[in-house]
Phi, psi and omega in degrees: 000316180286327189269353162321283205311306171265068157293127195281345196249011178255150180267153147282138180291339161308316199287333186304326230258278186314328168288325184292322191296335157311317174273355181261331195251013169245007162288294173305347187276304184314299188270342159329315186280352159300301218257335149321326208274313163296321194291353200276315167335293166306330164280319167297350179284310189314313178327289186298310193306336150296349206259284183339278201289348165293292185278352145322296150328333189249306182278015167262329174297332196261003168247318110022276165312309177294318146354284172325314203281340195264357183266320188295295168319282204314332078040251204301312158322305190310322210251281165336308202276329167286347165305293197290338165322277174319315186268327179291321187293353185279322180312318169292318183273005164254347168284323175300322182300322176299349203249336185281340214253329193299299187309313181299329228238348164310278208284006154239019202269314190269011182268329194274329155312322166303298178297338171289293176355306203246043176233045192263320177265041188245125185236158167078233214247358191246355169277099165225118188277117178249170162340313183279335157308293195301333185253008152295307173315277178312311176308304173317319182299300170341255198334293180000277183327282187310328182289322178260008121327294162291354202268320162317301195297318192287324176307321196246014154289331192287298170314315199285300194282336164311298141281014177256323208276304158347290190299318171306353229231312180285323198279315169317314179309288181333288208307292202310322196278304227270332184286317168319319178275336144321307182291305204280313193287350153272333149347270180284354159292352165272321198287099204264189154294344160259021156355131162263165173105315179305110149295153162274146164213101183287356175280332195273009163276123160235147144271335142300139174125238176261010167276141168271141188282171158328330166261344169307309204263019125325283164315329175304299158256040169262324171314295164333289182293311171309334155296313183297308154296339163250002167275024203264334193285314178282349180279015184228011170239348162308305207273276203316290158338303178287323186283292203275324143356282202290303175351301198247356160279330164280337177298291227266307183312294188317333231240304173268013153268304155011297198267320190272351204282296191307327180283273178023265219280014175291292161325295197317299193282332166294345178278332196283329173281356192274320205267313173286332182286314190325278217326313182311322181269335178284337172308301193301314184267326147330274192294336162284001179267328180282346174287294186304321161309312175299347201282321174293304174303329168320281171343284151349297187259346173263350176263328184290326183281003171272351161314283191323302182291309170322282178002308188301277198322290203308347179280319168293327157277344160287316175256003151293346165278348154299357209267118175276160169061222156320341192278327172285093181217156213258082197291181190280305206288300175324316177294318204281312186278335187295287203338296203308319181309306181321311213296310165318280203304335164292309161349298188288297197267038113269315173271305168305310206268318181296294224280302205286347177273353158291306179276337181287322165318300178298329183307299201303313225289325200282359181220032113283304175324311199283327162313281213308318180280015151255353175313301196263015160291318189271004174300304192302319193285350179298295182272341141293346160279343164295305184300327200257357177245287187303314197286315168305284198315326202255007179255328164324306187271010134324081172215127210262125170253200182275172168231000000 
């Protein structure tokens, strides 16, 4: 019975004893390190879900804030891209006005060509380069001048509008990427932990790739606008530089048409006073060729009326030569008709005869004078239907406007 008891396979009721106490303190050890585990379990939740919602919180401000900043930039591209908008478009109605002005300075750059041209037919001693020549001329430069002035001034309007639309075109990009990133950053700014739709996306942290920092992409559009502001600037001393172009290209066209009008109607009047003096003197060599004519019929009519007395005498010494004998004698009568005769025949053909071949000389002199001076009546008159009809005439439809 006693070796029953110290069965070996058997426990002590101490060892029964010591083990349940074990097991009770290594129970109580467990959950105690249990109730640490849960408590700590709990606190890192409290923990995280502060720290979760804190820096939740923080990145809905720090999206807030971007926002602001991309409303703010988007703002100011907006207010720059109506500007450059507004200044190209102002821009435009001063490239037209350079091109109505280019256009305008043409029909008188050929009028005035015309006219030198066609005071080209201008003949004899009135082919002259005179004032109105000269100032046809310097008109013609003028235009010239003025054309390929506007013509420089339209190149670099072009180059101007060229560059605002450049400058439009970046702030329109600029605009187009912010409203996207507007879209998307309102996106997320809506978005809560019950969202539907929200994912995990373990790709989507990155550090690497095409992203700029914050101040680049600052800068970025700060360039834009600062491109924008100075072509807006230049496109607006380009406008004050065109408005006084044209100003004074029209001030400088009006001012030497003017000039050319006045050499003109200048011209008209020394020729026509050039043309009434001829005339005055062809009046004038008319009436000494009709005087010189009665004075050659005079002449004339005094060597015809001197036959008759020649006649005599020579008929009275002809039949005195007939005198026979002693009777031929060289008598007072005899003497006093040889006189008359000498005297008659030197008369005439010294005096009568010299002076009319003196007038008749003088008739030709006086009727070569009356060619020429109608000859240079009709030069003059030649040269006045050039100035006053065709050249005057044709200048009347000359107006020069504001441009």
């Amino acid at each position: 019975m006693a070796r029953l008891c110290q069965d070996p396979s058997k426990f002590h009721p101490s060892e029964w004893a010591t083990a349940n106490r074990m097991q009770r303190v290594s129970t109580e050890s467990q959950k105690s390190r249990s109730e640490c585990m849960i408590a700590e379990s709990w606190r890192l939740l409290d923990e995280i879900e502060k720290t979760t919602q804190k820096t939740q919180s923080d990145v809905n401000k720090k999206i807030e804030q971007r926002r602001e900043e991309i409303k703010f930039w988007k703002q100011e591209l907006d207010n720059k891209l109506e500007q450059i908008v507004h200044e190209t478009e102002v821009l435009l109605t001063f490239k037209n006005r350079l091109e109505r002005a280019l256009e305008s300075c043409k029909e008188p750059l050929v009028v005035a060509q015309k006219c030198l041209l066609y005071r080209q037919r201008r003949v004899g001693i009135d082919l002259v380069c005179d004032e109105v020549e000269q100032e046809l001329l310097k008109e013609a430069e003028v235009l010239q001048g003025i054309i390929a002035l506007l013509g420089h001034t339209l190149e670099q309007t072009n180059e101007q509008i060229r560059r605002n639309r450049s400058a439009k075109y970046s702030l329109e990009m600029d605009l187009k990427d912010k409203f996207t990133a507007l879209t998307i950053d309102d996106y997320c700014a809506r978005l809560t932990n019950d969202s539907p739709g929200i994912v995990c996306a373990d790709n989507a942290v990155k550090t690497e790739g095409n992203f700029v920092s914050p101040e680049d992409w600052i800068d970025f559009s700060n360039i834009n606008v600062e491109k924008a502001d100075k072509q807006k600037n230049n496109s607006l001393a380009l406008r004050a530089l065109i408005d006084n172009i044209l100003s004074q290209t029209a001030n400088d066209m009006r001012k030497q048409c003017e000039v050319v009008n006045v050499a003109f109607r200048n011209r008209v009047k020394e020729v026509k006073d050039a043309k009434h003096k001829l005339e005055t003197l062809l009046a004038m060599v008319m009436d000494e060729t009709a005087s010189q004519e009665k004075n050659i019929a005079l002449l004339k009519k005094a060597i015809a009326d001197k036959e008759g007395p020649v006649k005599v005498a020579q008929t009275r010494l002809e039949a005195r030569n007939h005198r026979p004998n002693v009777e031929l004698c060289y008598d007072r009568v005899q003497y006093s008709l040889m006189s008359e005769v000498q005297e008659i025949t030197k008369n005439i053909q010294r005096q009568v005869e010299d002076t009319l071949a003196q007038a008749e000389t003088e008739l030709k002199a006086l009727s070569r004078r009356q060619l020429s001076l109608e000859e240079e009546i009709k030069v003059k008159e030649n040269s006045l239907y050039i100035d006053e009809v065709l050249c005057m005439q044709m200048r009347e439809s000359v107006y020069i406007n504001n441009f």
